[in-house]
N, CA, C and O atoms as a DFTB+ gen file, in Angstrom:
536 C
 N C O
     1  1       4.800      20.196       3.361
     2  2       4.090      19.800       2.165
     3  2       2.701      20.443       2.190
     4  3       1.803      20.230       3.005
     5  1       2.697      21.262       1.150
     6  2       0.673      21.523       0.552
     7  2       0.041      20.818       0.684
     8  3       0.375      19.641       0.549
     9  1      -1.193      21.187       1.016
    10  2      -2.247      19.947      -0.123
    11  2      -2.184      19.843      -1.241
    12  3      -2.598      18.790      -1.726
    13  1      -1.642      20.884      -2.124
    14  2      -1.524      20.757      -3.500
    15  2      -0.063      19.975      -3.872
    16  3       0.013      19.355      -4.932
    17  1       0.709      20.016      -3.251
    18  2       1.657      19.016      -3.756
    19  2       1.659      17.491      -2.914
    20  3       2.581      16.734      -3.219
    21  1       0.791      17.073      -2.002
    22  2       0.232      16.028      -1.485
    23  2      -0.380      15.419      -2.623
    24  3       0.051      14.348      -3.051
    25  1      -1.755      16.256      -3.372
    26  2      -2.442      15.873      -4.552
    27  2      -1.588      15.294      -5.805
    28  3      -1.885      14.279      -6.434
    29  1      -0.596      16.040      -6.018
    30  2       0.405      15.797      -7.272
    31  2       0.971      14.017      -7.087
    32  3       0.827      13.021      -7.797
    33  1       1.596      14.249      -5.879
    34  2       2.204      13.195      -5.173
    35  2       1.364      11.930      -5.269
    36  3       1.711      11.091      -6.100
    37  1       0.204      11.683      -4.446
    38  2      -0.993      10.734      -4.723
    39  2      -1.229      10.533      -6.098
    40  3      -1.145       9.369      -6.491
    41  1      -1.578      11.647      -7.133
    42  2      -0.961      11.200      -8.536
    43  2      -0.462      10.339      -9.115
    44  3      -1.017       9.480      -9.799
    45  1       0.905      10.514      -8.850
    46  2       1.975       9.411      -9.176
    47  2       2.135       8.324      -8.165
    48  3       2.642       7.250      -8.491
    49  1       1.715       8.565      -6.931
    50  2       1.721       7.124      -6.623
    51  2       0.436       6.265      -7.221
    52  3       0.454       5.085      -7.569
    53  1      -0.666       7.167      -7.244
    54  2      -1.664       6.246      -7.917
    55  2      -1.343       4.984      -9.149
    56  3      -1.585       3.778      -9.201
    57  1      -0.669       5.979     -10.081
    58  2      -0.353       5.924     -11.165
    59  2       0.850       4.309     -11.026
    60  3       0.719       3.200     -11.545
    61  1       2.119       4.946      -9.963
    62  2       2.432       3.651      -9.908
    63  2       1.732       2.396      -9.658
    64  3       1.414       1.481     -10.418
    65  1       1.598       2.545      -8.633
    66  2       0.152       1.147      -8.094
    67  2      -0.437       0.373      -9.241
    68  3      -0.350      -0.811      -9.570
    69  1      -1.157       1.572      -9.825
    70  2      -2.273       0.999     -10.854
    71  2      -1.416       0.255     -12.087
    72  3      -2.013      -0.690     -12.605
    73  1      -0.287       0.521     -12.539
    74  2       0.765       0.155     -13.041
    75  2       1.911      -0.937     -13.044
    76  3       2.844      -1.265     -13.777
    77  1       1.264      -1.389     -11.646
    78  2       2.378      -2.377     -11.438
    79  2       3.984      -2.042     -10.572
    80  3       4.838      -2.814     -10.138
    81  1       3.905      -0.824     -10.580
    82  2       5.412      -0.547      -9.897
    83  2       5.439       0.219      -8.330
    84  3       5.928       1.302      -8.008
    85  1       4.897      -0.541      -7.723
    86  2       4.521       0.199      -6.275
    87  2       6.438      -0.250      -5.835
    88  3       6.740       0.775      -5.225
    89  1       7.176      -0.759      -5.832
    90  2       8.486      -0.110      -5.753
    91  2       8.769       0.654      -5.909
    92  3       9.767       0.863      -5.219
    93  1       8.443       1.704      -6.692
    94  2       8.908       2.994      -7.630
    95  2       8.333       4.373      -6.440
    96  3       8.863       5.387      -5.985
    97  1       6.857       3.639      -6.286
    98  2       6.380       4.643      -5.068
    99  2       6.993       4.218      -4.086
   100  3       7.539       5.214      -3.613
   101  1       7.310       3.128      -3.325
   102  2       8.124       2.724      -1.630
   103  2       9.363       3.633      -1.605
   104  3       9.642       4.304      -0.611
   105  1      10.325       3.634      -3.082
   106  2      11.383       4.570      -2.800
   107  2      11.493       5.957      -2.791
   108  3      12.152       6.667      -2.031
   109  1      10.698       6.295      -3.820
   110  2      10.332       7.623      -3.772
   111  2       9.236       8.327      -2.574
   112  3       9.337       9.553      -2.538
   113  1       8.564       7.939      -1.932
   114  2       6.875       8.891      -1.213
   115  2       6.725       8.029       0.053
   116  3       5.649       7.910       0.641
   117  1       8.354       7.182       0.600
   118  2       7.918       5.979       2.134
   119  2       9.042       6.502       2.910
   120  3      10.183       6.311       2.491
   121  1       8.822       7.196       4.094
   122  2      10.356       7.438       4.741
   123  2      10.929       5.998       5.262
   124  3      10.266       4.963       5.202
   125  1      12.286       6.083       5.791
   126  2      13.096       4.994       6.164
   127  2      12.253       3.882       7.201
   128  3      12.279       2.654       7.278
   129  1      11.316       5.206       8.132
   130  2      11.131       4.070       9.418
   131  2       9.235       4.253       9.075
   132  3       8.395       4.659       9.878
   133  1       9.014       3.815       7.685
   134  2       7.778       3.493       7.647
   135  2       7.407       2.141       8.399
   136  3       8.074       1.116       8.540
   137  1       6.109       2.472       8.842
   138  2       5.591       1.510       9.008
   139  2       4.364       0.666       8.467
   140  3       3.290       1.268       8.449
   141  1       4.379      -0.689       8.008
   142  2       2.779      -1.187       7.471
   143  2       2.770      -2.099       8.091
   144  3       3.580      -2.934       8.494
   145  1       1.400      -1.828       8.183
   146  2       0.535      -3.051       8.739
   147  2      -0.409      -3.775       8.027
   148  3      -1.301      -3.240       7.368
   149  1      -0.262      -4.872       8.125
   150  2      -1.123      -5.888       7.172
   151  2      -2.540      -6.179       7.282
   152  3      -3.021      -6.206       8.414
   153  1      -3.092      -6.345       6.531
   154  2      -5.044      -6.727       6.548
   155  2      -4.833      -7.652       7.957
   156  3      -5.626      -7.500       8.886
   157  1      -3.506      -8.799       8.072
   158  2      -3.812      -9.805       9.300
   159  2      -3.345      -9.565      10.627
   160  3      -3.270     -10.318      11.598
   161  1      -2.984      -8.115      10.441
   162  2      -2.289      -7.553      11.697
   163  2      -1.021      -7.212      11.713
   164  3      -0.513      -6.335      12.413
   165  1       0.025      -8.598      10.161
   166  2       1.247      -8.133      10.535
   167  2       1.901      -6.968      10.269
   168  3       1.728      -6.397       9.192
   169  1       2.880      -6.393      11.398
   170  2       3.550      -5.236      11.147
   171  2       5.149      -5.699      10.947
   172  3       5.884      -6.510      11.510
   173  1       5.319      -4.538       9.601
   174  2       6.721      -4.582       8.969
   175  2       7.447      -3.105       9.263
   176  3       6.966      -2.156       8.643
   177  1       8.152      -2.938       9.827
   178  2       8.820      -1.974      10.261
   179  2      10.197      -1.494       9.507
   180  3      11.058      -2.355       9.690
   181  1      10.648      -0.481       8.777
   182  2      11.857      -0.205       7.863
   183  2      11.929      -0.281       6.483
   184  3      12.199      -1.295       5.838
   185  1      11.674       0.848       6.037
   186  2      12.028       0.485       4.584
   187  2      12.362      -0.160       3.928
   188  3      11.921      -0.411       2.806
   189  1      13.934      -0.937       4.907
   190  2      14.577      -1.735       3.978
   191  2      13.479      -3.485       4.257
   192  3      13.286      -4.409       3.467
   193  1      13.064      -3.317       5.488
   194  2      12.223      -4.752       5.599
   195  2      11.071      -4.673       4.344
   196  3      10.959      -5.630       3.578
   197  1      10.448      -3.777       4.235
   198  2       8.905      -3.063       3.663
   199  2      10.047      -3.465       2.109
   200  3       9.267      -3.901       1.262
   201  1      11.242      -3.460       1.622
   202  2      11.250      -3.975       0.577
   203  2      11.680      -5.708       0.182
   204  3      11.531      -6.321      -0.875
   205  1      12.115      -6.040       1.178
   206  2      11.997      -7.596       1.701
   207  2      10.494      -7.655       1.660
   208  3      10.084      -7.035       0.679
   209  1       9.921      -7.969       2.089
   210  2       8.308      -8.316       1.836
   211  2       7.546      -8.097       0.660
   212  3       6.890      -9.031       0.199
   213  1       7.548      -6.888       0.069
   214  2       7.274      -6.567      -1.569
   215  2       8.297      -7.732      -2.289
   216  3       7.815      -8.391      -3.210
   217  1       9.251      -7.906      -2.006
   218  2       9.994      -8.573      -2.952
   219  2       9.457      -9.947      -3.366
   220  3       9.301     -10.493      -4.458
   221  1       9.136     -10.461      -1.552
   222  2       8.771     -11.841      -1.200
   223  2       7.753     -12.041      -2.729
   224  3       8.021     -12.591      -3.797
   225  1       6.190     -11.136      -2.121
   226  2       5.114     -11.280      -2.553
   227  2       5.420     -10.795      -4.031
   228  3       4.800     -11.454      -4.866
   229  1       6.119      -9.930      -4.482
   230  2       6.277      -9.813      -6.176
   231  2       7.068     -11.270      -6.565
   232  3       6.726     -11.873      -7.582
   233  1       7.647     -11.552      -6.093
   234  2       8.709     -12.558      -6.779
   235  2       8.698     -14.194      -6.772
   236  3       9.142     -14.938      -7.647
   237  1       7.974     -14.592      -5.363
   238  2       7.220     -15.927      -4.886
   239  2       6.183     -16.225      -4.465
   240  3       5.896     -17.292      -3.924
   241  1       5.241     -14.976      -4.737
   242  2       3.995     -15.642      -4.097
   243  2       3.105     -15.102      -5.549
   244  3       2.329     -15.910      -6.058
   245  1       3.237     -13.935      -6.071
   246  2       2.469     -13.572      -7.040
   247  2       2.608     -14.247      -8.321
   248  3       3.751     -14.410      -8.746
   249  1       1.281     -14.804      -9.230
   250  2       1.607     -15.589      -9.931
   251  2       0.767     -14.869     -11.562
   252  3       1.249     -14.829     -12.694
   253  1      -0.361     -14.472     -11.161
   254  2      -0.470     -13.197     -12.365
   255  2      -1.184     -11.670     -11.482
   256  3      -1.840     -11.715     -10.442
   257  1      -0.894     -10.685     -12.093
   258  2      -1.286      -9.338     -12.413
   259  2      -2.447      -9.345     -12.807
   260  3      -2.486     -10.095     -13.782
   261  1      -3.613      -8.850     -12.557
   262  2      -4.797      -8.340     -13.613
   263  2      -5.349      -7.436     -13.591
   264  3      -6.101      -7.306     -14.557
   265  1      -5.358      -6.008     -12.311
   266  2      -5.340      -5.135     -12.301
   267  2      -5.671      -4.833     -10.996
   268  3      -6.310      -5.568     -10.243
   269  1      -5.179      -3.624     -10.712
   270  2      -5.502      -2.743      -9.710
   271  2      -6.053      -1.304      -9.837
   272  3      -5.427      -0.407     -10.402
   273  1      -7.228      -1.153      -9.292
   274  2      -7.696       0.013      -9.759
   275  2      -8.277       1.115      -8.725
   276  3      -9.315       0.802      -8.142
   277  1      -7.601       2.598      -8.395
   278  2      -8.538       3.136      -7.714
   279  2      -9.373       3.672      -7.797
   280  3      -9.593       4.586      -8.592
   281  1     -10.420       3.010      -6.568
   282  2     -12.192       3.282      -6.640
   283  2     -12.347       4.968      -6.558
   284  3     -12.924       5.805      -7.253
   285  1     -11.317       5.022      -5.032
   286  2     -11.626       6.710      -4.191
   287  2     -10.338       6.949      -3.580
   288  3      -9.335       6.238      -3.523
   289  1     -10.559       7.988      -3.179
   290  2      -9.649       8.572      -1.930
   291  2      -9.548       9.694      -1.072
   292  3      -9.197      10.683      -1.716
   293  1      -9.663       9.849      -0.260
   294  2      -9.708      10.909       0.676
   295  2      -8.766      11.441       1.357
   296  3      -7.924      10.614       1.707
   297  1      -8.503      12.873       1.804
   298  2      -7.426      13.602       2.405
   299  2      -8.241      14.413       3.346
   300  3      -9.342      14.904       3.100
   301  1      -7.474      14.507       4.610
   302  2      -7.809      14.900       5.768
   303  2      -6.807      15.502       6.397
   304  3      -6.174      14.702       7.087
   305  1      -6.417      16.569       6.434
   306  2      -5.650      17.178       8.054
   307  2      -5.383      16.349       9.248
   308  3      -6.424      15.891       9.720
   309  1      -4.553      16.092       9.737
   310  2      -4.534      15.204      10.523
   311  2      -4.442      16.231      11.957
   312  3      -3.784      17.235      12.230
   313  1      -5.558      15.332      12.761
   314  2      -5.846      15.928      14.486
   315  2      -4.518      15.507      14.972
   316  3      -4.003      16.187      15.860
   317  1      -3.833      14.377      14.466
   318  2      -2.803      14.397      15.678
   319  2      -1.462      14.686      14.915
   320  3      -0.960      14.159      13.923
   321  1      -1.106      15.602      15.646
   322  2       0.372      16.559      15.515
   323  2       1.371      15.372      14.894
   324  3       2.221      15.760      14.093
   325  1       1.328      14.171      15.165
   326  2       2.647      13.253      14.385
   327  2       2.462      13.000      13.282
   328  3       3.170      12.193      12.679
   329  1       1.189      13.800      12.593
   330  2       1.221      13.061      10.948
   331  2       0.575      14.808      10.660
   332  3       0.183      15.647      11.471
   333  1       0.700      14.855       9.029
   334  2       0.444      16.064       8.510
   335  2      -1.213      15.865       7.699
   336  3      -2.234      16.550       7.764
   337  1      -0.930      14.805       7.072
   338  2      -2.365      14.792       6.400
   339  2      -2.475      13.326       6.561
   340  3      -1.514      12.680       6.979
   341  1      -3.711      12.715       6.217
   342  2      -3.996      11.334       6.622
   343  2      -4.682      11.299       5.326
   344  3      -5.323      12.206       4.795
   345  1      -4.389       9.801       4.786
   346  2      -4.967       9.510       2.766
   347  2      -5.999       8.573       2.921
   348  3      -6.067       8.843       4.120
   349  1      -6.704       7.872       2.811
   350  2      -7.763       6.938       3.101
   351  2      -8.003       6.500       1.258
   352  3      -8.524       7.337       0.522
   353  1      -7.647       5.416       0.823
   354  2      -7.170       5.078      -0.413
   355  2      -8.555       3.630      -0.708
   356  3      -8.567       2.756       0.159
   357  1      -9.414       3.518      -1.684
   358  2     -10.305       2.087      -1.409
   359  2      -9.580       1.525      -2.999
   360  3      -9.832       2.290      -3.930
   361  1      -8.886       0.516      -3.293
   362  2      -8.042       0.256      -4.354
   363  2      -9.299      -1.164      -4.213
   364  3      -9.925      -1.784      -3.353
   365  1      -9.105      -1.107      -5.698
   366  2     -10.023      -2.604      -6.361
   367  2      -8.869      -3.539      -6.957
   368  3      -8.440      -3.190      -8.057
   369  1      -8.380      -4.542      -6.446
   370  2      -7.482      -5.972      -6.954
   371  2      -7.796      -6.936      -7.806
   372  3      -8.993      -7.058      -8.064
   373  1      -7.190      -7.514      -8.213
   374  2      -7.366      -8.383      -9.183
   375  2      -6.130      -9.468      -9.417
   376  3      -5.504      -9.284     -10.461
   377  1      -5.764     -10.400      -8.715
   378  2      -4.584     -11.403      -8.972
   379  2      -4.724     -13.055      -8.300
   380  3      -5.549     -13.650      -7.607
   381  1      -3.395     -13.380      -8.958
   382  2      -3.960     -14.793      -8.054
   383  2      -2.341     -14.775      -7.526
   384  3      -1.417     -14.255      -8.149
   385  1      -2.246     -15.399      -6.362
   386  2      -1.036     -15.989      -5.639
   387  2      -0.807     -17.458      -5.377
   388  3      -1.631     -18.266      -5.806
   389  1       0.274     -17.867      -4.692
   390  2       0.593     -18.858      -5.047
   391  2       1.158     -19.220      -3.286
   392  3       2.237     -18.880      -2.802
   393  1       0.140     -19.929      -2.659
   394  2       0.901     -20.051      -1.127
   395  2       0.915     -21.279      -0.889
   396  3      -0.103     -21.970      -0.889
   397  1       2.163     -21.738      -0.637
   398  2       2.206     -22.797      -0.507
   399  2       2.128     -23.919      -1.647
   400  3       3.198     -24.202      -2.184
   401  1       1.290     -24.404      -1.955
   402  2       1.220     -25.561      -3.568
   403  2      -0.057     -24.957      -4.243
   404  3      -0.417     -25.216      -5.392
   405  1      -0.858     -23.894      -3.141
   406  2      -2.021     -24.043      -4.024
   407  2      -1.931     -22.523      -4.424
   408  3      -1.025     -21.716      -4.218
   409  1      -3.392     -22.348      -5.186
   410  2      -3.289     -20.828      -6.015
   411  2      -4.471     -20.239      -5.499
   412  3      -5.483     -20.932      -5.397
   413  1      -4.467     -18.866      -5.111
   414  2      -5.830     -17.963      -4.804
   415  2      -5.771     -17.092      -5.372
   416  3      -4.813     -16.320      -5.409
   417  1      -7.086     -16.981      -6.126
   418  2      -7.490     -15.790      -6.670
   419  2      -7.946     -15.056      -6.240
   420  3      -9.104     -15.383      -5.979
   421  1      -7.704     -14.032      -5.932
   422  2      -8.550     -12.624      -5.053
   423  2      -9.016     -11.233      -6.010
   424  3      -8.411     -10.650      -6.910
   425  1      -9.815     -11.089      -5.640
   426  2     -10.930     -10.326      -6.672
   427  2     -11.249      -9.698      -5.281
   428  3     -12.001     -10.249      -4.478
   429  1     -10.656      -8.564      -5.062
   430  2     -11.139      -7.845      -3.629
   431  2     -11.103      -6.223      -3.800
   432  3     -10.674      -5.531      -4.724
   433  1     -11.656      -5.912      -2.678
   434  2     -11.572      -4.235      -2.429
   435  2     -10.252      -4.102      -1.607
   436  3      -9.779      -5.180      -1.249
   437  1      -9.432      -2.752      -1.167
   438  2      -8.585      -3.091      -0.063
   439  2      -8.623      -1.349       0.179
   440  3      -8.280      -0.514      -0.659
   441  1      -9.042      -1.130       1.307
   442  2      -8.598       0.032       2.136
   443  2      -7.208       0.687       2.826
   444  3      -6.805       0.592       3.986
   445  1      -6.762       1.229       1.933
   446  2      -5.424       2.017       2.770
   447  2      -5.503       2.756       3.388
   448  3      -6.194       3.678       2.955
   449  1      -5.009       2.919       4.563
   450  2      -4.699       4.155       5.443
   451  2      -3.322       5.098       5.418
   452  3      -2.408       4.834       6.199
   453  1      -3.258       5.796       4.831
   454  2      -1.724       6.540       4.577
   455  2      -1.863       7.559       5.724
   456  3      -2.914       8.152       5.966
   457  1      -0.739       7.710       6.395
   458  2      -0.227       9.009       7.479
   459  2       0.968       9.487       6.908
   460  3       2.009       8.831       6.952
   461  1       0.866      10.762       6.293
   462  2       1.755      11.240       5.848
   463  2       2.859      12.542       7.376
   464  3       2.430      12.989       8.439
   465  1       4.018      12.676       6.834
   466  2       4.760      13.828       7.759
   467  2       5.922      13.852       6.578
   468  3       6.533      13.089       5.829
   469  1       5.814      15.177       6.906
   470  2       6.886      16.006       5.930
   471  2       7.126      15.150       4.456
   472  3       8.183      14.667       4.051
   473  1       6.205      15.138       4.006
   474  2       5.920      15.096       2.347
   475  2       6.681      13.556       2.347
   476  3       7.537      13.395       1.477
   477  1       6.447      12.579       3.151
   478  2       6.532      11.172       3.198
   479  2       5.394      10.286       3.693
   480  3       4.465      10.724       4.371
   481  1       5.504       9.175       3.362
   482  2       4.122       8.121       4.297
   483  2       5.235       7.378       5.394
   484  3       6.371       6.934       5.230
   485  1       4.432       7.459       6.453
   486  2       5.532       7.134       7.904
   487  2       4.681       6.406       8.396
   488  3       5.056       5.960       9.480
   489  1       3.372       5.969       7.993
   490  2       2.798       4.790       8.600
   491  2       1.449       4.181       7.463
   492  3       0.745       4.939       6.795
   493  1       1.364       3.029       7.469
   494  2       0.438       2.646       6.280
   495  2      -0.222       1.610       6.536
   496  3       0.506       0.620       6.608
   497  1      -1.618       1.349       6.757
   498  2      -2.448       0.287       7.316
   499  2      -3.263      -0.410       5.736
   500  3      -3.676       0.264       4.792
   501  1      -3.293      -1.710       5.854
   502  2      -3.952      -1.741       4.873
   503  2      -5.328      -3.214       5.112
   504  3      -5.092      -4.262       5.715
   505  1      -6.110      -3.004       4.730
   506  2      -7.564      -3.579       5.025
   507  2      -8.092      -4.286       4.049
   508  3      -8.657      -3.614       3.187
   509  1      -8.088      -5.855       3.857
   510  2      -8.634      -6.001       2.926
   511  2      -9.005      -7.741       3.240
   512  3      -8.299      -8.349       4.044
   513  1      -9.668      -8.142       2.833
   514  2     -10.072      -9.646       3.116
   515  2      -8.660     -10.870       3.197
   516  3      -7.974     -11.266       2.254
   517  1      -8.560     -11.258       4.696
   518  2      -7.676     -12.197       4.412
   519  2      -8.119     -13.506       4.184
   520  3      -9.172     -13.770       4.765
   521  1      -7.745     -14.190       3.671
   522  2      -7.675     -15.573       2.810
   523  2      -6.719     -16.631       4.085
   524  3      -5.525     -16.334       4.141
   525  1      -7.030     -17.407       4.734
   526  2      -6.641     -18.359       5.359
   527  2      -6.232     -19.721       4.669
   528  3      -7.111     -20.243       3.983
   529  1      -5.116     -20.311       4.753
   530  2      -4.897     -21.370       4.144
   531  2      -4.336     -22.224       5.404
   532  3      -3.532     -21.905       6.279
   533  1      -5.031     -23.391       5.184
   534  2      -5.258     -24.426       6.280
   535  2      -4.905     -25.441       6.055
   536  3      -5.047     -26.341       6.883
């Protein structure tokens, strides 16, 4: 993969995200044995898990949409030989969820870390204020 078709790519995943259909990007631009890791540490391993968990949070925990927007993003060459380029993504949120009986609204920033190899994301960190419910 280019940088110029890396750029295209980030494009449309932007585009999904900001849109509401980050499914659309997991199947298309996530290889099988992606990995993410959560703002609280947790790691989800497999595509097919990584769509078990989207499902969870689209389907029982999310209760409205109000936008997602990206701030920036950055592309880098990656120093280490297992990834091709590295994405550094700062996305602005906007929703409320539903954990447990009660509802949180989060109005946050969230930092992605994308590691791309061979024109896929094979590992994905993401950073953003966790919310404790007690």
């Amino acid at each position: 993969m280019t940088l110029q078709e890396l750029q295209i790519a980030l494009a449309e995943i932007n585009h999904l995200v900001a849109s509401f259909q980050t499914s659309a990007a997991l199947e298309k631009y996530y290889a099988e044995n992606i990995v993410m890791i959560e703002g609280d540490g947790t790691i989800t391993a497999g595509k097919e898990n990584c769509r078990q968990g989207r499902k969870v949070f689209f389907d029982e925990m999310l209760v409205e949409f109000r936008e997602s927007k990206l701030i920036g993003q950055d592309i880098a060459v990656s120093a280490d030989k297992n990834y091709d380029f590295v994405v550094i993504s700062n996305w602005y949120n906007d929703f409320t969820v539903k954990v447990d009986d009660r509802l949180i609204d989060t109005k946050s920033n969230q930092i992605s870390i994308g590691y791309w190899k061979d024109g896929l994301v094979v590992r994905e960190s993401y950073n953003y204020p966790v919310v404790s419910v007690v």
